[in-house]
LUMVODREN-579854 format. One record per residue: residue in three letters; z negated, y, x of N, C-alpha, C in turn. Coordinates in steps of 0.02 Angstrom, whole numbers, plus 50000, padded with zeros to 5 digits. Each point is the difference from the previous one (the first is absolute). Layout:
ALAZYXZYXZYX;...
% end
This chain:
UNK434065588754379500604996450023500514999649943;UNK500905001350011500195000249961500084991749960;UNK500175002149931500174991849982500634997450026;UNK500054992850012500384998450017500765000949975;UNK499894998849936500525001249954500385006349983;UNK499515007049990500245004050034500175001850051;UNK500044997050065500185001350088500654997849954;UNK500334996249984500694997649987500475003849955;UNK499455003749972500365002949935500275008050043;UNK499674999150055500005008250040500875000550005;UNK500165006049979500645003350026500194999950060;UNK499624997850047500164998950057500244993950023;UNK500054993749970500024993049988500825000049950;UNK500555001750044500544998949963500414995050017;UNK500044996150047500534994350016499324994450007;UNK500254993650021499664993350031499705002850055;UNK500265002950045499555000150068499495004849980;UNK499915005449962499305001049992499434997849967;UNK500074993449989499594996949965499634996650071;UNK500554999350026499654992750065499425003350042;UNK499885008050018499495001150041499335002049946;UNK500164997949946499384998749974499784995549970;UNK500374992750004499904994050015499634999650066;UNK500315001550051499695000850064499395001150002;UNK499835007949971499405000050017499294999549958;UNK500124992649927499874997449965499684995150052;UNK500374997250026499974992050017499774999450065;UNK499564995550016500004997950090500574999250022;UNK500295000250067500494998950022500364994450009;UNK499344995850019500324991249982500384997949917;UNK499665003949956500364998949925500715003949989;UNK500075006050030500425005649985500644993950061;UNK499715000850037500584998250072500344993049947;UNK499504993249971500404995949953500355001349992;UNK500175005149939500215003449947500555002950043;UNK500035005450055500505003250015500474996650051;UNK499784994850052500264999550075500454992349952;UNK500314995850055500554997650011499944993750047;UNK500384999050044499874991250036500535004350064;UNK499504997650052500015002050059500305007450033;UNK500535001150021499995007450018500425003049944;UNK500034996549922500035004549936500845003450008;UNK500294997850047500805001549977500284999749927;UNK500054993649979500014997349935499935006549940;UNK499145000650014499725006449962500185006949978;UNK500225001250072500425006950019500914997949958;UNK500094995550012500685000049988500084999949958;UNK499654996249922500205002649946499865004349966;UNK499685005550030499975008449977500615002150022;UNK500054998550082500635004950044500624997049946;UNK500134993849964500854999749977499965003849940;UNK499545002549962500175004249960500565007750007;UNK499434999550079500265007850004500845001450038;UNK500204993650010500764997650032500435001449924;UNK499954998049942500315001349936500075004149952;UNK500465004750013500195006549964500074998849937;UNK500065005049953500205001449935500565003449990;UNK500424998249956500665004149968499925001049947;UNK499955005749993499615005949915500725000749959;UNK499775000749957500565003449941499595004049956;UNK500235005950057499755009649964500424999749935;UNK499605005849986500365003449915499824996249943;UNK499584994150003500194995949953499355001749964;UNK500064998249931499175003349949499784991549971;UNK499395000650025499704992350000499265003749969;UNK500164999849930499385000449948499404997450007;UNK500134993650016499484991450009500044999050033;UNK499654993950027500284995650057499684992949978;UNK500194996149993499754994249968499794993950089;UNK499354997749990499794997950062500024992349975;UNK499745000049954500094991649964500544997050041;UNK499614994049991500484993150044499684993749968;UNK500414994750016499854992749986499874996550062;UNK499294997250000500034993050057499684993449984;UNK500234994950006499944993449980499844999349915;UNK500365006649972500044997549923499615004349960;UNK499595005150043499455004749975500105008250029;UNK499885004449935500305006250016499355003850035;UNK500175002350043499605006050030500205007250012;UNK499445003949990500205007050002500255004250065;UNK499954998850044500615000150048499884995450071;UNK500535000950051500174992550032499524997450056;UNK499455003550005499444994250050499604997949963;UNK499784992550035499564996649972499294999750054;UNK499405000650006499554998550030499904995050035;UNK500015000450073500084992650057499354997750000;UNK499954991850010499474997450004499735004450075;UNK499415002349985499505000250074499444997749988;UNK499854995450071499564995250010499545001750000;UNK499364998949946499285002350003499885006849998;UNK500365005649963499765005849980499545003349976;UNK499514992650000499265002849962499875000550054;UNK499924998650067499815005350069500015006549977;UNK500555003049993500275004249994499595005249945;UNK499734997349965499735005949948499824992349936;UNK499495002049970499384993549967500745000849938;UNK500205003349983500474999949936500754996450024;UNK499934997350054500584996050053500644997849919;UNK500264994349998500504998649966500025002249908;UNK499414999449996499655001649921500245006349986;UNK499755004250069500095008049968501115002950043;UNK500214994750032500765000250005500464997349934;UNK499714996349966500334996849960499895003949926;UNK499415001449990499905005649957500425006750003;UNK500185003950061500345004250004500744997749997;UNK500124994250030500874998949990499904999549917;UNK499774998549964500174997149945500065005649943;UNK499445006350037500075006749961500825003750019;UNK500035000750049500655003050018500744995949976;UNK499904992149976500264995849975500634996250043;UNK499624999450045500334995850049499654992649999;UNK500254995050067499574994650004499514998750076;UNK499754996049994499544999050041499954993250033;UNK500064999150061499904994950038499684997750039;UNK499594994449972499204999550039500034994350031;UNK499795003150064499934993950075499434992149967;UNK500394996250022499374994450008499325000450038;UNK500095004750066499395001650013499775005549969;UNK499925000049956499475005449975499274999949971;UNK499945005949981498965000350004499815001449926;UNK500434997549965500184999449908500274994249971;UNK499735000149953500094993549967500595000749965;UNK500484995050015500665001449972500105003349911;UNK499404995249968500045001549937499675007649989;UNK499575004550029499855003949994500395006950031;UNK500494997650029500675005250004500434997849986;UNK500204996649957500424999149935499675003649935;UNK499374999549988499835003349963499885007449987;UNK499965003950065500005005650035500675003449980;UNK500404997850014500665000749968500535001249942;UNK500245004749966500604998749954500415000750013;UNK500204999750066500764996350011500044995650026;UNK500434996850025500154993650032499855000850089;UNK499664993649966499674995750095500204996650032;UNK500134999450063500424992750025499424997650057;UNK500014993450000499684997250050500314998350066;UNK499845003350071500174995950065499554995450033;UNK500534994949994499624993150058500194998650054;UNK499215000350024500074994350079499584993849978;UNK500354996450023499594993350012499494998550040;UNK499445003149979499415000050044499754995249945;UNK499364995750045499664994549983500334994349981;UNK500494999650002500674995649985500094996749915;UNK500584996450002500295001449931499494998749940;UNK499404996450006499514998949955499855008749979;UNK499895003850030499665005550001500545002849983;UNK500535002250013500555003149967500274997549937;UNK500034993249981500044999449923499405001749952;UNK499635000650029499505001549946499905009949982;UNK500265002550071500165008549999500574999849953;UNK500564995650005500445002049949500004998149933;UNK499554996450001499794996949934499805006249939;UNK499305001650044499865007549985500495004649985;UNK500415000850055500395005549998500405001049914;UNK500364993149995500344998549959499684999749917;UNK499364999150024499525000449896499705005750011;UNK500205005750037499695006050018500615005449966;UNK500514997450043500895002649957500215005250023;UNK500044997950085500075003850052500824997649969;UNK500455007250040500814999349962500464996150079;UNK499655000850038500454995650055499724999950049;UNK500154993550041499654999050075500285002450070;UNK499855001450041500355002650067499764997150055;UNK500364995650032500014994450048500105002750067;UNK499195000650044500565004950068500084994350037;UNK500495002150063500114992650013500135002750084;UNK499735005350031500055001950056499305001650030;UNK499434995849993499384999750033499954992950040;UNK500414997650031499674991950026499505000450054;UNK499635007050008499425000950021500045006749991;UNK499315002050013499735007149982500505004950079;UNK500205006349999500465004950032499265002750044;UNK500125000850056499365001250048499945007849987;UNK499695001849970499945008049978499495004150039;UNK500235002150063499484999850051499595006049984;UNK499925002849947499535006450001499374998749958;UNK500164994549966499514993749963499454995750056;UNK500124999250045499924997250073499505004550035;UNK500275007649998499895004650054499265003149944;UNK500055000149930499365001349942499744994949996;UNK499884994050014499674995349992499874997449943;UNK500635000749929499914999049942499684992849996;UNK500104997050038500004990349978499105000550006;UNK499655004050072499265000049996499715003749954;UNK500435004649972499625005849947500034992949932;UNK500364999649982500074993449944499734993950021;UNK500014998650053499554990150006499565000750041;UNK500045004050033499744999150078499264997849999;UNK499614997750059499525000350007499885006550006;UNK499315002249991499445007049995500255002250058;UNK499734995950069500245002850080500895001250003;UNK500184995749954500725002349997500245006649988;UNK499585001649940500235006349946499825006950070;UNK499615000550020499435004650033500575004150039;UNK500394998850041500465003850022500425005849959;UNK499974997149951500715003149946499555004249920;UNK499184997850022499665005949926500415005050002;UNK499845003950061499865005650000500735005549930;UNK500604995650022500465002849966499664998749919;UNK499934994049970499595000549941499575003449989;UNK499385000750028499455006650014500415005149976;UNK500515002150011500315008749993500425001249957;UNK499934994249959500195000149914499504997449971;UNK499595005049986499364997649948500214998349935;UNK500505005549938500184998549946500224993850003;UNK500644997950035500334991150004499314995450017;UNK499724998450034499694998250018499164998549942;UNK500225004849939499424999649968500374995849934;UNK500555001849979500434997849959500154991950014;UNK500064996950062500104995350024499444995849987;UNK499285001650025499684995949952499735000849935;UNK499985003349971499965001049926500534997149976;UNK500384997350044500554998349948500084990650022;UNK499565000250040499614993050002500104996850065;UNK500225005350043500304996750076500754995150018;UNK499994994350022500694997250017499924994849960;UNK500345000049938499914992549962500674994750010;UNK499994995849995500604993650016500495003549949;UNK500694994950016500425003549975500164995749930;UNK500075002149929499804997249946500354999550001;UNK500614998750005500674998849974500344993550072;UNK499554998650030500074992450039499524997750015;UNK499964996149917499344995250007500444993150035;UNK499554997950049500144992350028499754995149949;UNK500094992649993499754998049952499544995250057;UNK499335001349948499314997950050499635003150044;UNK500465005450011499615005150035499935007449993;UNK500295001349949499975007449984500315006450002;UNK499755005549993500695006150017499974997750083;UNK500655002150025500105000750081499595006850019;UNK499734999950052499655006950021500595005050037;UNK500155006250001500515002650022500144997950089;UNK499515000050031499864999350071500534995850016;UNK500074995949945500204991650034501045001349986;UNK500275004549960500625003449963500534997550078;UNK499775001850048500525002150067499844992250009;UNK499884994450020499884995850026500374996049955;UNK499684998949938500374997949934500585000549990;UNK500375008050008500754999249995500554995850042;UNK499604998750063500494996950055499884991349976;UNK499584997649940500374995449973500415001649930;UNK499885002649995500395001849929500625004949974;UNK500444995850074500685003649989500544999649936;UNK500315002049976500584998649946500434997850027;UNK500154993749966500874997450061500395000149922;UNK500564999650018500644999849956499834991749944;UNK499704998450036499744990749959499345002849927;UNK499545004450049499705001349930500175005849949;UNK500335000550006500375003049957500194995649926;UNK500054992750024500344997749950499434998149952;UNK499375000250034499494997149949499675005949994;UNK500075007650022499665006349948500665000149942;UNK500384997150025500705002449906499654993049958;UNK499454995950023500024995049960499405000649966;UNK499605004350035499505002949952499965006649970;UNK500465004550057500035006949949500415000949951;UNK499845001549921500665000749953500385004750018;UNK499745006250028500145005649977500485001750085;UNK500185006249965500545001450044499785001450093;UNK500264998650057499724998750077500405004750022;UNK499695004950063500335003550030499734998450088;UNK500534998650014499724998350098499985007750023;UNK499404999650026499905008350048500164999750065;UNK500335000450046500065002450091500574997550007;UNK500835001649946500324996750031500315005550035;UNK500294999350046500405004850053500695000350012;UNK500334992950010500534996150011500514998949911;UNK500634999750040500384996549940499984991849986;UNK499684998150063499954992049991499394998849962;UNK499615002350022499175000649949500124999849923;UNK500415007449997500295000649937500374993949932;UNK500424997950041500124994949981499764993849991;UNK499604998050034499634995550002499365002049932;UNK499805004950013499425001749928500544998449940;UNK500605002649995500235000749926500194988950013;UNK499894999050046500174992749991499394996449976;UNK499515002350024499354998749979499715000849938;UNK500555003949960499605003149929499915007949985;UNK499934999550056499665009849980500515005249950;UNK499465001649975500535005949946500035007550031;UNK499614999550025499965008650070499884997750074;UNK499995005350029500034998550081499695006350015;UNK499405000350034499675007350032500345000050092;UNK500555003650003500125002350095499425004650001;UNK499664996450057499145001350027500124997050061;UNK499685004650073499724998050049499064999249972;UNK499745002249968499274998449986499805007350009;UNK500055005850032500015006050010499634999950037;UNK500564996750055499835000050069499634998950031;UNK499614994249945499274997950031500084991650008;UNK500744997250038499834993150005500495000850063;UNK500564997150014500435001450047500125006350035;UNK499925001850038500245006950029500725000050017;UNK500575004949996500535000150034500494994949934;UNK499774999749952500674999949936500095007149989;UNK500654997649959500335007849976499505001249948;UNK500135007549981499925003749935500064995249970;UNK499595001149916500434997249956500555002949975;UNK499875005650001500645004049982500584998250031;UNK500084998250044500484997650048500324994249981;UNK499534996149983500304995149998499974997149913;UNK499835005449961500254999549936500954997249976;UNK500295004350050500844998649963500184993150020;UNK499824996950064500164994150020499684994849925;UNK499345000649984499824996349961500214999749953;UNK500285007049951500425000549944500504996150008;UNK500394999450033500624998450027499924992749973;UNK499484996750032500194992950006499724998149924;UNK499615002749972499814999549953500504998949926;UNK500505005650014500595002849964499604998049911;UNK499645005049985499694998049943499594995749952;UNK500054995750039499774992249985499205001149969;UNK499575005950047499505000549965499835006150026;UNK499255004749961499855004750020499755001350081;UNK500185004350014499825002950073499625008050006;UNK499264996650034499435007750004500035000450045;UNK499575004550047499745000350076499575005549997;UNK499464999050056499335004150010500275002450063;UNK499265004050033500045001150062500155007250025;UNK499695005250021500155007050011500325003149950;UNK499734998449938499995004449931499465007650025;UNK500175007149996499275002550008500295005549938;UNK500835001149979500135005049940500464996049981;UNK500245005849941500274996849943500664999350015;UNK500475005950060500554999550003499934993450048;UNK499714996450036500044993450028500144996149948;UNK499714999249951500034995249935500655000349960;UNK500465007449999500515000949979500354997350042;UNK500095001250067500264997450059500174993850012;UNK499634994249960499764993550010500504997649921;UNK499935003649967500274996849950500775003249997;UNK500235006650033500714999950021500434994850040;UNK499504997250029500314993750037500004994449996;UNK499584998349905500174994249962499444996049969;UNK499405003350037499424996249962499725003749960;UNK499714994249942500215000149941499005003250013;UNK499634999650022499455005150015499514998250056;UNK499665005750004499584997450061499214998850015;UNK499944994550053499185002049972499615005050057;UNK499515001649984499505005350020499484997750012;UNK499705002050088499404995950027499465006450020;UNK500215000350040499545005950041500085006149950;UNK500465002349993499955003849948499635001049927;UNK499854997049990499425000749953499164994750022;UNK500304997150044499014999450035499765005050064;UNK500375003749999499585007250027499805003949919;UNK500174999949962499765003649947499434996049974;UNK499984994250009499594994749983499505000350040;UNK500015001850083499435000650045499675006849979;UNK500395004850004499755006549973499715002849931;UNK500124995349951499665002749937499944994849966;UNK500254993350007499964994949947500405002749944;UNK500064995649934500605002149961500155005550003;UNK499635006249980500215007150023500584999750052;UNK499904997050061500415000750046500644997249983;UNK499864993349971500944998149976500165002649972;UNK499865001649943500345004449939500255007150036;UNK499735002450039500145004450047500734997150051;UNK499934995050027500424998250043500684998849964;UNK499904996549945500595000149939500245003349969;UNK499545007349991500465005349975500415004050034;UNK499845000250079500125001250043500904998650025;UNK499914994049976500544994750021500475001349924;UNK499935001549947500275000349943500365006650009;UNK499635004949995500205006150038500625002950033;UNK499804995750064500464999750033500754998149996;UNK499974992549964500694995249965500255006849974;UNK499715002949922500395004349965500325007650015;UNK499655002150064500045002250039500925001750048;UNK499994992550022500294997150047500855000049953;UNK499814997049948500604999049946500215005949963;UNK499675004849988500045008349984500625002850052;UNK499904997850053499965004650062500864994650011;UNK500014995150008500304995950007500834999649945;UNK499675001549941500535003149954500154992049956;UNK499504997950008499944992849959499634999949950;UNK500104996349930499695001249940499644992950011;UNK500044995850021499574994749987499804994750060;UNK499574996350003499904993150052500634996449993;UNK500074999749947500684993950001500695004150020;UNK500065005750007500445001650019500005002050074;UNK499694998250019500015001450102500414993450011;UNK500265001950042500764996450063500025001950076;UNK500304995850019500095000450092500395008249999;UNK500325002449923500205006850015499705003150039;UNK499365000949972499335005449993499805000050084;UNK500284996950044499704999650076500434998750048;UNK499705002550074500554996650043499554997250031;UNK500394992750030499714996650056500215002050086;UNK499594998250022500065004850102500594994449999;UNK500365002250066500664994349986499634996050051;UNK499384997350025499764994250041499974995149960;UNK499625003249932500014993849950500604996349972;UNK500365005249995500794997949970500174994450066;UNK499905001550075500414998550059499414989449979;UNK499335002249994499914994249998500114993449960;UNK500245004149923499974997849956500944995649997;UNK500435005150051500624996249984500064994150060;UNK499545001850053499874994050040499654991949978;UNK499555003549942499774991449983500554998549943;UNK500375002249985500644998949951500484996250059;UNK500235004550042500344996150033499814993850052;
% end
């Protein structure tokens, strides 16, 4: 059997989407479907791939671009070019080297890394995993006892900034999660599980890796106080108390020093309201399309948010990243970089670090690529020049103006 690491390294494995059918056929389907599907009939999902492909490029031929410099600045720390790694929830499913072996690879390629509160790693041990910079995302699961003591950590650990999502006030009904029976494969009773082996059965390698690697352990990074790590099972139930309102906000700026970025804003009122709140960045995020069905793109609704923003603080966005000219694309239209989800945890299902470092060069590639081709010498020099918008967006965009 080939190694995994070589399957990625194959010449045949040149964009993001060929990584994903061998994630696929890594993983049971209940783990892979997590990882790939969306919240209910997955519009959302589809749509922020489809607005990429609505936004043209305007080249400037003839021009001799020696370099291309990818470097950028976000929240105060340089990285080697403009995505940062999105929190995904519990990626040690995903492959036993889950956040440890993502954060290790962002940190070689010299980017940063952003690790979910639910995860299957100990915060301090992917910080340590790491030489570049880490940021921590919170939900308020187990409630605020249990979250000051995660950021407590976070903070004598010397994670460089926190990311506050604030668009879960319950878990997004992700019906292909439902239809795999992930919740019985993870808690279920035995008679529970029995329907849904068979897909595990037909990944022996995952399946052997999974317990050797010690089975489903609680999630270390939300200890309750008195009772322990939370077990993942309990994550969906848990979130629908542990919404973010605009109120706690005022007591994470009163315990976090360090610089706050709100993730899922969409709106220019949102917008404003975070930079009222404190925040020094703003991530435009639907969740990638795995909470609400039927919001825009983020891409879409990136310029509205700039807008209201008018500089006040940094502005990222995730969400149907799968190449690099998307990422150029994203930052022609003002953000300052973007983060990356699926895109590097299919490289992560398929080879473990091998696979990111794969998925990241991939994506590096591409950027310099994109800016070659583009007739641009640097990240900081991309502008709304460099693209056109479909005139629906223009048509919607002078309607919420007027």
């Amino acid at each position: 059997m080939l190694n995994p690491a070589r399957k990625v390294a194959s010449p045949r494995v040149i964009n993001i989407n060929d990584l994903r059918p061998l994630a696929r056929r890594r993983l049971p389907r209940a783990v892979f479907d997590y990882l790939d599907g969306g919240s209910e009939g997955e519009v959302t999902l589809r749509e922020n791939c489809r607005a990429f492909e609505e936004v043209t490029f305007r080249a400037r031929h003839a021009v001799a671009i020696p370099e291309c410099d990818l470097r950028t600045r976000v929240l105060g720390f340089e990285i080697s070019f403009p995505a940062l790694l999105a929190p995904v929830g519990y990626s040690r499913l995903m492959h036993p080297g889950g956040e440890v072996a993502a954060a290790r690879a962002a940190g070689k390629a010299g980017t940063a890394y952003i690790l979910s509160t639910i995860s299957g790693h100990r915060m301090e041990d992917v910080k340590a995993a790491s030489s570049g910079p880490v940021c921590f995302q919170l939900y308020i699961l187990g409630g605020r006892g249990a979250s000051e003591a995660a950021l407590e950590r976070a903070r004598a650990a010397g994670f460089a900034a926190l990311f506050v999502t604030i668009d879960t006030a319950v878990a997004g009904l992700r019906e292909r999660d439902f239809r795999n029976g992930i919740k019985q494969l993870l808690g279920g009773s035995v008679w529970a599980k029995v329907p849904f082996l068979p897909q595990v059965l037909m990944r022996p390698g995952w399946l052997t890796t999974f317990f050797l690697d010690g089975g489903l352990p609680g999630l270390p990074n939300v200890v309750i106080p008195g009772q322990g790590p939370m077990p993942l099972i309990d994550v969906n139930s848990a979130l629908a108390r542990a919404a973010v309102t605009w109120e706690d906000m005022r007591w994470i700026r009163e315990i976090w020093p360090g610089p706050i970025v709100i993730k899922g804003v969409l709106t220019g009122d949102d917008a404003r309201r975070a930079i009222d709140a404190g925040a020094q960045g703003l991530v435009v995020s639907n969740h990638g399309g795995r909470q609400l069905d039927g919001l825009p793109a983020s891409l879409r609704a990136l310029p509205e948010v700039l807008a209201a923003v008018n500089g006040q603080a940094e502005v990222l966005m995730d969400g149907g990243i799968r190449r690099g000219a998307d990422i150029v694309k994203a930052l022609c239209l003002g953000a300052r970089a973007v983060l990356c989800g699926r895109a590097y945890a299919y490289g992560l299902a398929a080879a473990g670090e091998a696979g990111v470092e794969r998925a990241i060069e991939i994506l590096r590639t591409d950027v310099e690529r994109t800016l070659r081709l583009l007739g641009c010498p640097s990240i900081a020099a991309l502008d709304r020049s460099y693209v056109d918008l479909p005139a629906s967006w223009q048509m919607s965009r002078a309607m919420q103006i007027g």
